[in-house]
C-alpha positions in Angstrom: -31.2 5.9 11.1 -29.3 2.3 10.1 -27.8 2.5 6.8 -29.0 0.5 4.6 -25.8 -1.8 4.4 -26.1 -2.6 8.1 -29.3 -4.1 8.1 -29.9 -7.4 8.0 -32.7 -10.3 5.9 -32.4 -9.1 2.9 -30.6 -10.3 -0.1 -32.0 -12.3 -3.0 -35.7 -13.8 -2.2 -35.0 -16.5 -4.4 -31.8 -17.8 -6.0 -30.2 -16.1 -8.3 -27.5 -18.3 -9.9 -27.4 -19.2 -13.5 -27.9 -22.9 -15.4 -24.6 -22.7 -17.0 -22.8 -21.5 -13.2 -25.5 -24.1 -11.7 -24.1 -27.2 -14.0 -20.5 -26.2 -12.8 -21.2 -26.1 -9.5 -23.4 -29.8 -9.5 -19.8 -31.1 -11.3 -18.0 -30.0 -9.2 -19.7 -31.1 -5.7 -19.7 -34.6 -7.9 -15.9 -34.1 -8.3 -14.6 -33.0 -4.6 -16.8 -36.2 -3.3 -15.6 -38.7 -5.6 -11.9 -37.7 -5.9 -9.3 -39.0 -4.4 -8.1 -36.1 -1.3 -4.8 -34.7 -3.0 -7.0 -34.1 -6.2 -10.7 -33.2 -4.9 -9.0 -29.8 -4.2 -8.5 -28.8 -7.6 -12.0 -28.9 -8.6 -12.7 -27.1 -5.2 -10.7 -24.3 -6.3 -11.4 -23.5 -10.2 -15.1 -23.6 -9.1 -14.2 -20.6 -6.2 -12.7 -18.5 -8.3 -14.9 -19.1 -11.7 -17.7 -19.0 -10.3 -19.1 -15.1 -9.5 -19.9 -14.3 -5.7 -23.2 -13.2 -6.9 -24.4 -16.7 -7.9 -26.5 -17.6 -5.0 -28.3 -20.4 -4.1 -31.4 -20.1 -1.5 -32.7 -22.5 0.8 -35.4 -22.0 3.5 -34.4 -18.3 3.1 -30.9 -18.6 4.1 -28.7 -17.9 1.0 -25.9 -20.0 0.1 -23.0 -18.7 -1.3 -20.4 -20.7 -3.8 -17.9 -20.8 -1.0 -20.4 -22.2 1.7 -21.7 -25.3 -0.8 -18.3 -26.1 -1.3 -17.4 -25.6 2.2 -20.6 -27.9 3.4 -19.4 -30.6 0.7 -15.7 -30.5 1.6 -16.7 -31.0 5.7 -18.6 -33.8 4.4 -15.9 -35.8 2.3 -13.4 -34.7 5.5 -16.1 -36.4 7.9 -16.4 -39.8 6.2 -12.8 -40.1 4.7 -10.8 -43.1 5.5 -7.5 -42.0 3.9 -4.5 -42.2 6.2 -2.1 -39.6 7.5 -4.8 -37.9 9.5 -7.2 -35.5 8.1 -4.9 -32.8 9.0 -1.0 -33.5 8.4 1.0 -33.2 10.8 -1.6 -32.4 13.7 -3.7 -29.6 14.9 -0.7 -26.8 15.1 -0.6 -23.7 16.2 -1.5 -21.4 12.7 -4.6 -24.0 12.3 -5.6 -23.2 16.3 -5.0 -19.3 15.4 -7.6 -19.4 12.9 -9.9 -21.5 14.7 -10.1 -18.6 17.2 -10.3 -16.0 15.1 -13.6 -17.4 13.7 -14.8 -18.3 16.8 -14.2 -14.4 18.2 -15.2 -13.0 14.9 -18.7 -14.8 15.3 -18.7 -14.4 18.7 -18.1 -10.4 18.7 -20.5 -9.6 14.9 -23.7 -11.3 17.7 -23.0 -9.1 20.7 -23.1 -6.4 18.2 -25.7 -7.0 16.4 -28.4 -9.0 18.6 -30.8 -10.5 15.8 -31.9 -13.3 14.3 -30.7 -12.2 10.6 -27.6 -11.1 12.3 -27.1 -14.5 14.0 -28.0 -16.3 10.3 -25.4 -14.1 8.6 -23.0 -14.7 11.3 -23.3 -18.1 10.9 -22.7 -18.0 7.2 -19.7 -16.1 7.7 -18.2 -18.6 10.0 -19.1 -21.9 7.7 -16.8 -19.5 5.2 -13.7 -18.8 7.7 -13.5 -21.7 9.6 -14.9 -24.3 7.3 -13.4 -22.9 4.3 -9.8 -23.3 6.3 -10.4 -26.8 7.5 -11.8 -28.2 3.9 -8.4 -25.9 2.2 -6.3 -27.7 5.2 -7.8 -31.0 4.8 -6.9 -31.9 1.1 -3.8 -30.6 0.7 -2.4 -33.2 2.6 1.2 -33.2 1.2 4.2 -31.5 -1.5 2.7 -33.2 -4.5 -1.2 -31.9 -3.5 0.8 -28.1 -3.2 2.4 -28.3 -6.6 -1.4 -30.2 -7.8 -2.6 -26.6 -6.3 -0.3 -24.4 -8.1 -0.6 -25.8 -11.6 -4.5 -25.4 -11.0 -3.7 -21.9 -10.4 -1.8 -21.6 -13.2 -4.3 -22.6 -15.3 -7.2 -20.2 -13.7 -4.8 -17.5 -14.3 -5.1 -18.0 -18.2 -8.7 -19.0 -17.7 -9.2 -15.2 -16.1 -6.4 -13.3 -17.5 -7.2 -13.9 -21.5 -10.8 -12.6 -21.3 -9.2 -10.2 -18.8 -7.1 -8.7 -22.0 -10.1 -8.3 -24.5 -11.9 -7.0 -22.1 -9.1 -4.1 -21.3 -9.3 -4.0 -25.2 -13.2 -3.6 -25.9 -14.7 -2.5 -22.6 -16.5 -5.5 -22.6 -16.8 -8.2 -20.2 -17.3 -11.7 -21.8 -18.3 -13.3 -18.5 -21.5 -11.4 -18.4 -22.9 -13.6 -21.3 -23.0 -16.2 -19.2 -21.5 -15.7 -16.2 -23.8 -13.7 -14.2 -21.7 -10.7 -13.9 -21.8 -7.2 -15.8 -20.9 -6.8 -19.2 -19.7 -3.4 -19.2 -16.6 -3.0 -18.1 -15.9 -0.7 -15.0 -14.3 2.8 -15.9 -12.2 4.9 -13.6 -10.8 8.2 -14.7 -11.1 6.8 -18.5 -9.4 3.7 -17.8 -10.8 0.2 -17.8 -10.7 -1.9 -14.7 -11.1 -5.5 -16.1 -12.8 -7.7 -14.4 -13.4 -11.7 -15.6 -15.7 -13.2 -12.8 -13.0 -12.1 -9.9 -13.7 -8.5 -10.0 -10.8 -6.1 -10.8 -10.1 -6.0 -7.1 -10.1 -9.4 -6.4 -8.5 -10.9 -9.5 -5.4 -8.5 -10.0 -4.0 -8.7 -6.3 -4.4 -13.0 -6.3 -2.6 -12.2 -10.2 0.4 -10.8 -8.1 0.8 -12.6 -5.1 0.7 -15.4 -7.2 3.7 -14.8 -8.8 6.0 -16.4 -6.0 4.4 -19.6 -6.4 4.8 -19.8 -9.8 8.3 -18.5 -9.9 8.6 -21.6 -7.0 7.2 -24.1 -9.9 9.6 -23.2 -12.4 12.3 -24.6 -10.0 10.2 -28.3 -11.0 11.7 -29.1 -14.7 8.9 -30.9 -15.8 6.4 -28.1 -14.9 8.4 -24.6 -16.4 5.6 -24.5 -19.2 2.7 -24.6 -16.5 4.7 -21.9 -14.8 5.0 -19.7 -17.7 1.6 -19.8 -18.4 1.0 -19.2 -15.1 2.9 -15.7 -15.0 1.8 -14.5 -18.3 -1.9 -14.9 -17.4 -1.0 -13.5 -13.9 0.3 -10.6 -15.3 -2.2 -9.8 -17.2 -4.5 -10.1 -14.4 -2.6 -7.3 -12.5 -2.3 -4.9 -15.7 -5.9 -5.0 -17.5 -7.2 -4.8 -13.3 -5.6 -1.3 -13.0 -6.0 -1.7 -9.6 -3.7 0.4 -7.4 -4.0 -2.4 -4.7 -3.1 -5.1 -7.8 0.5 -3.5 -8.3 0.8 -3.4 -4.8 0.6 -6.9 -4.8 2.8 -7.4 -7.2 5.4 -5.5 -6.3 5.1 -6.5 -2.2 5.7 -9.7 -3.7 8.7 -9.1 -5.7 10.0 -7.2 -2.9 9.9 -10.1 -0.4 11.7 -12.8 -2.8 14.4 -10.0 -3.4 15.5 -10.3 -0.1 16.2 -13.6 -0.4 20.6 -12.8 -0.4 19.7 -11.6 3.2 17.8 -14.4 3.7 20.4 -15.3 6.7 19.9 -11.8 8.2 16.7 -11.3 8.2 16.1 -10.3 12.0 18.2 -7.4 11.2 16.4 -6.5 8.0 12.6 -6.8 10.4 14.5 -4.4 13.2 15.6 -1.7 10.4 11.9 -2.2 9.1 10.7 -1.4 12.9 13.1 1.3 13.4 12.4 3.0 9.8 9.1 3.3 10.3 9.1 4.5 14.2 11.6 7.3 13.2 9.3 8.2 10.0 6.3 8.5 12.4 8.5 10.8 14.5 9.5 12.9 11.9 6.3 13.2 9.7 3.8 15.6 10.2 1.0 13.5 9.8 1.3 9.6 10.8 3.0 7.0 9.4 0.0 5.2 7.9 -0.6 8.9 6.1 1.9 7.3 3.5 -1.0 4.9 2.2 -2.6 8.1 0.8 0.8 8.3 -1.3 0.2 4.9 -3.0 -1.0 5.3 -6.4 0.5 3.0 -9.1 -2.7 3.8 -11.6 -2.8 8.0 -11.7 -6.9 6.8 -10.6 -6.4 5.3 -6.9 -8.5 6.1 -4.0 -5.0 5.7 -1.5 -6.5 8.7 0.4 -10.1 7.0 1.8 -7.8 3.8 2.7 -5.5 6.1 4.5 -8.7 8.3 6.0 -10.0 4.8 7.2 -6.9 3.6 9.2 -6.5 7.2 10.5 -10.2 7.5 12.1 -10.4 3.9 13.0 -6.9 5.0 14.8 -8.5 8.1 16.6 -11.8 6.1 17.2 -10.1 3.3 19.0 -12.6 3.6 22.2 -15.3 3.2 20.3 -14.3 -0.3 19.1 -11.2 -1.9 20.8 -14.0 -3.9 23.3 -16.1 -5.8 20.6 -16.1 -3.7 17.1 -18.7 -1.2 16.4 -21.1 -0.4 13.4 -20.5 3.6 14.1 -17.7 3.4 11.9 -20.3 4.6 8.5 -20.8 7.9 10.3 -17.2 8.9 10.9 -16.2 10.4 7.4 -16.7 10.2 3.8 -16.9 6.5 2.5 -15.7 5.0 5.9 -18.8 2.5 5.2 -16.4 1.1 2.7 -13.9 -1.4 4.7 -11.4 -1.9 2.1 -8.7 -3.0 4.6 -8.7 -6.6 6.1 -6.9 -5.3 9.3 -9.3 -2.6 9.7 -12.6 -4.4 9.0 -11.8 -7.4 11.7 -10.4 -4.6 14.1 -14.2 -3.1 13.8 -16.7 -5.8 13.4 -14.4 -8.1 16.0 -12.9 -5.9 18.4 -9.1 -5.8 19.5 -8.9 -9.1 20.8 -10.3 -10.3 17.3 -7.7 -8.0 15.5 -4.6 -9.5 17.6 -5.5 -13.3 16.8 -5.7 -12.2 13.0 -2.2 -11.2 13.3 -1.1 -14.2 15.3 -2.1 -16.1 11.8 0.5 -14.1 9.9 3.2 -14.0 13.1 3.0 -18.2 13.3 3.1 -18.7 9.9 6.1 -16.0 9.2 7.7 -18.3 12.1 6.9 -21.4 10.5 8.3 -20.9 7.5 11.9 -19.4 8.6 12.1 -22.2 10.6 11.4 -24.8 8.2 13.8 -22.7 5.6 16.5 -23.3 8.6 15.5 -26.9 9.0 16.3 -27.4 4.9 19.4 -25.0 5.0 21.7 -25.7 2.4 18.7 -27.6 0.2 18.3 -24.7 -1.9 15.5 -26.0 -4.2 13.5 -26.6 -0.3 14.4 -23.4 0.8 13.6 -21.7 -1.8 9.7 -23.3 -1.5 9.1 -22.0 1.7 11.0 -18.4 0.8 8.3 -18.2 -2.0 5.8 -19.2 0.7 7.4 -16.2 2.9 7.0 -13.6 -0.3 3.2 -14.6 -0.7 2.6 -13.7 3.1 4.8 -10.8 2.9 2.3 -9.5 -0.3 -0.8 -10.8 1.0 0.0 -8.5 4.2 0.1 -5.2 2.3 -2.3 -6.5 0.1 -4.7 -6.5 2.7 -4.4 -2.8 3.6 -6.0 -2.2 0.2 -9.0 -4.2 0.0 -10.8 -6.9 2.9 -11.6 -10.0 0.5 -9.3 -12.7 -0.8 -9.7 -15.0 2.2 -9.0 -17.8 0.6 -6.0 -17.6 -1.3 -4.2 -16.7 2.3 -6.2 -20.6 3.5 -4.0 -21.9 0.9 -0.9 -20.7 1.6 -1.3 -21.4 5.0 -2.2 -25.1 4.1 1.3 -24.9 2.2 3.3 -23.7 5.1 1.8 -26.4 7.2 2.7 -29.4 4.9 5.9 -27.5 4.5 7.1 -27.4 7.5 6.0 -31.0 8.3 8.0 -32.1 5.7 11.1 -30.1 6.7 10.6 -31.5 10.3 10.7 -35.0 8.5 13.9 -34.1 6.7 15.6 -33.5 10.2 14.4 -36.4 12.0 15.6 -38.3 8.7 19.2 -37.0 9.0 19.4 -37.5 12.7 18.3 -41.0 11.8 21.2 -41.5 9.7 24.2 -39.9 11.7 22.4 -41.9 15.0 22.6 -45.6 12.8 26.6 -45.5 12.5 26.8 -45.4 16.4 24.0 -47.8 17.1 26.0 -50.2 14.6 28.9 -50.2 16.6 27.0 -50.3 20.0 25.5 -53.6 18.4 28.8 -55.0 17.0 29.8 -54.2 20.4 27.4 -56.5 22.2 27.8 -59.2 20.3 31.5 -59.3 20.7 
């Protein structure tokens, strides 16, 4: 027998968003369409992450999520802009051409597997999320001023989630659900609250903690060191009143990578010990390496052990998927239904080939921003941008062996590393300019002598 989660045309037979969540959404389309491109993305993003992901709008019978509007709206301001520099800056690179085939095979691979109509409809919406989600994200932050635009935006969404966050930790209830469309009682997990604001608690704690380098990043900028305090406070809060396992993870993962910033020169030796650390613990363990996920447990109430149970039979059931993915996955153990790894549930619903282009994302970005940081060397305030950039991958990478959602936070930092490193590729052809002119001075007082 399917299980119930795999089959396909159901879902709301109307839609199901509220007036209040409708009127936001209407302001905001009128917003990202009538704003200039550096500021149509703010109004993108507070309406994302306000808005709940069950507010869903149905047309024809194919639903609509938030993120699909605003991807649909976004393509169409990209389509009939006129603004110069290109609609993506600095060209087509390679992280924008990674992610462009990761859609493609992630579509590609979810209809082989599941040949239906519904299947092919939900496919669909899932690639207007990934690839047009990226290429609206890419599109309109289209330079440094539209990244620290981003952040401060952030910043503010952070107080906007992380204050009701706090009295819901408090009173068990969830202010949101007033009017928001999302429950009122607060989940409860071994006696302790897992706050939720409109994110859910595993959602908005984790994008609380990987935040944290970007905001740490803005309090470089003088005039912006109130935004950024605000911004951690209300991040904070986000990862505490979550009590999310996966939250601190975040958190930490993303402490951890600006802390390495002393060795910042040294870091190929720091990646080889990593390597060689975790080869010699698989050799030495009884069980695998990844058995020390089940060890993760910030919260006294994580579930560390089904993430760890899911690498480990996705590990052992590697035939069954590695060609195209496989929805056999539900019948290998207790609660492997539940994909709460990114790595694992493209591995399984894309295949191998799927699973490798995923990681080229993270590999070209990684490589993108230590060669910008080497382009700026000796710029500290510019290296220090693109080492915050570095700590947010480095988070959203563990991160994403704890939960499969999130999808576009990680758009935006990639948008950031690709204005980033344009910018430090500018800064080079810029000082090459200036120690060429002395020389073509002389070559000109030359001639004319």
């Amino acid at each position: 027998m399917v299980p119930e989660h795999l089959r396909f045309g159901g879902g709301a037979a109307d839609s199901t968003i509220l007036p209040l969540m409708a009127v936001l959404l209407v302001i905001a389309i009128v917003l990202i369409l009538i704003l200039p491109r550096g500021k149509a993305i703010v109004p993108f993003l507070l309406t994302f992450f306000i808005i709940p992901t069950s507010q869903v709008v149905v047309l024809g019978g194919v639903h609509f999520t938030i993120l699909r509007i605003l991807a649909v709206v976004g393509l169409a301001k990209m389509a009939f802009s006129t603004s110069g520099g290109g609609r993506f800056p600095g060209g087509f690179n390679g992280i924008d051409r990674a992610v462009v085939l990761w859609s493609v095979l992630t579509l590609i691979m979810f209809c082989f597997t599941f040949p239906q109509t519904q299947a092919l409809i939900l496919g669909l919406g899932i690639f207007l999320e990934n690839l047009g989600g990226y290429l609206v994200v890419r599109f309109l932050i289209s330079d440094r001023a539209a990244i620290q635009r981003v952040v401060k935006a952030l910043a503010v969404l952070c107080v906007i989630q992380g204050v009701p966050m706090i009295i819901e930790q408090i009173t068990s209830i969830n202010v949101f659900g007033y009017f928001a469309g999302v429950s009122i009682a607060s989940a409860i997990r071994e006696g302790k609250v897992r706050a939720a604001g409109t994110m859910g608690a595993l959602t908005a704690g984790p994008v609380g903690g990987l935040l944290i380098p970007l905001f740490l990043w803005l309090w470089i900028e003088k005039k912006s060191r109130k935004v950024a305090i605000i911004g951690i406070a209300g991040a904070l809060a986000m990862v505490i009143t979550s009590n999310s396992s996966t939250s601190w993870m975040a958190l930490i993962a993303s402490l951890l990578g600006l802390a390495f910033w002393p060795l910042r020169k040294q870091m190929r030796l720091v990646r080889q010990a990593l390597v060689a650390t975790l080869v010699g613990l698989h050799l030495v363990m009884k069980a695998p390496v990844w058995a020390l996920i089940s060890r993760v447990d910030f919260t006294g109430s994580s579930s560390s052990y089904q993430r760890y149970a899911l690498v480990d039979m996705t590990m052992r059931h590697f035939r069954d998927w590695w060609i195209m993915g496989t929805p056999e996955y539900v019948n290998w153990g207790w609660d492997t239904w539940d994909l709460c790894n990114q790595f694992v549930a493209v591995a399984l619903t894309g295949g191998l080939l799927t699973l490798i282009v995923f990681i080229m994302i993270f590999s070209r970005s990684f490589g993108a921003v230590g060669t910008a940081r080497k382009q700026v060397e000796g710029d500290r305030a510019a290296e220090w941008l693109y080492w915050c950039l570095g700590a947010n991958l480095f988070g959203t990478v563990l991160t994403y062996f704890g939960i499969n959602t999130g999808i576009v936070p990680l758009y935006l930092v990639l948008a950031f590393v690709s204005v980033g490193a344009l910018e430090a590729r500018a800064t080079v052809e810029a000082k090459v300019e200036v120690a060429a002119e002395p020389h073509l001075v002389a070559a000109s007082n030359h001639a004319a002598a």
